[in-house]
C-alpha positions in Angstrom: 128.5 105.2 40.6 130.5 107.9 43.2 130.5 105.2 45.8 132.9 103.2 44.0 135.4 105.3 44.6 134.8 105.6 48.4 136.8 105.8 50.8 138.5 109.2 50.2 142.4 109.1 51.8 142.5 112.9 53.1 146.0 114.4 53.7 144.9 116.1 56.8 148.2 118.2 56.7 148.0 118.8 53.1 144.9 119.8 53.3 145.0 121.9 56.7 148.3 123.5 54.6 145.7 124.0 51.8 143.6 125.8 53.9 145.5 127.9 55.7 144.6 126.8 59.2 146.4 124.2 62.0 146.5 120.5 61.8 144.4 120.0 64.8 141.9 123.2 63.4 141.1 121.2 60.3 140.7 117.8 62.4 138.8 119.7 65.0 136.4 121.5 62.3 135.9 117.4 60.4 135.0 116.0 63.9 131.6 118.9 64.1 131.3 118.2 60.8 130.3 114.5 61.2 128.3 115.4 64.4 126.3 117.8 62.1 126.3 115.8 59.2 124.9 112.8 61.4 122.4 115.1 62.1 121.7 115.8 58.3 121.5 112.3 57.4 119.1 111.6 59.6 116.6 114.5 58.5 117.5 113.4 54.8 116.4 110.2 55.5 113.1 110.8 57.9 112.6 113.5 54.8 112.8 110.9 51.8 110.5 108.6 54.0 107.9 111.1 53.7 108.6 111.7 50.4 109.5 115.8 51.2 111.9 115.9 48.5 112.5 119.8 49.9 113.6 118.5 53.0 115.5 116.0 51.1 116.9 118.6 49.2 117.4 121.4 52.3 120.0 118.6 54.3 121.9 117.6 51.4 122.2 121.1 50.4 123.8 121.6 53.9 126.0 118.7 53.3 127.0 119.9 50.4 128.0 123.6 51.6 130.2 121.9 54.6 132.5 119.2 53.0 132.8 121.6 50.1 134.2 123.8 52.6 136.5 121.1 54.1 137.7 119.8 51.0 135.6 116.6 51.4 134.9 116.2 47.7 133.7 112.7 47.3 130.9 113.4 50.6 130.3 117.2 48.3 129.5 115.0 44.9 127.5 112.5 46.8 125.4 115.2 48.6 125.1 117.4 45.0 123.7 114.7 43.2 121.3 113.6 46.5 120.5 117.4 45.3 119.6 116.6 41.9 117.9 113.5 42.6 115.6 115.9 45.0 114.6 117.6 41.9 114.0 114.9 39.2 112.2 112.5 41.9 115.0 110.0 42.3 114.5 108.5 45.7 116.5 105.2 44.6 119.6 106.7 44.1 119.1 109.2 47.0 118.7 106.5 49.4 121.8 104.8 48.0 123.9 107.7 48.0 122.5 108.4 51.6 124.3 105.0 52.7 127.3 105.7 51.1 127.4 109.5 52.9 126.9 107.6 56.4 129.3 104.9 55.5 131.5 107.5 54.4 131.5 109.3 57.7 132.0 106.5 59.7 135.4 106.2 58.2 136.2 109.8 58.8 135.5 109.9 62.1 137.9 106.8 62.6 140.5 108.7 60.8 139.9 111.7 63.2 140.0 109.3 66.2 143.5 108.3 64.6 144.5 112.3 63.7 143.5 113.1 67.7 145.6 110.3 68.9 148.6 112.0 66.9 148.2 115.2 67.4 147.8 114.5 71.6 151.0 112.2 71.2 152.9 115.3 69.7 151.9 117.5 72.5 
């Protein structure tokens, strides 16, 4: 199950090197991701409730897009197979996998608390 290997260590610098963009950039751009993400969740989840598996599918294809784009692969697996679990009928696992997403962010927005402690220390 993904969630076993949660919770993902990010190199922030590696990854903002990886990137091409500033430390603070990268922590600035994880920070509105867990605001929108949040968001997601929370339509996911009012979506599986009401068993529109297209809205199910429409916010974890959104998650998907943005931690792909951030390098957040363990949230991008999660969120791909909340995907495929929109299309087979799988509202178990997508509620599961939901959890683990929300858990998931809660932890990355500690580590960004963290990163914006740094980053105003160095300045």
């Amino acid at each position: 199950l993904l969630t076993q290997r949660w919770p993902t260590i990010l190199d922030f610098e590696q990854v903002a090197r990886d990137l091409e963009i500033e430390k603070a950039t990268y922590v600035s751009l994880l920070r509105r991701f867990c605001e929108l993400t949040e968001k997601d969740i929370s339509l996911l989840d009012e979506s599986l409730a009401a068993s529109d598996l297209s809205g199910v599918y429409s916010a974890a294809h959104s998650i998907k897009g943005a931690s792909a784009s951030l390098s957040l692969w363990d949230i991008y697996e999660a969120a791909s197979a909340i995907c495929e679990g929109a299309k087979t009928e799988s509202p178990e696992s997508i509620a599961v996998l939901s959890a683990a997403i929300r858990k998931e962010l809660g932890l990355l927005l500690s580590r960004v608390a963290d990163a914006d402690e740094g980053l105003a220390d160095d300045a």
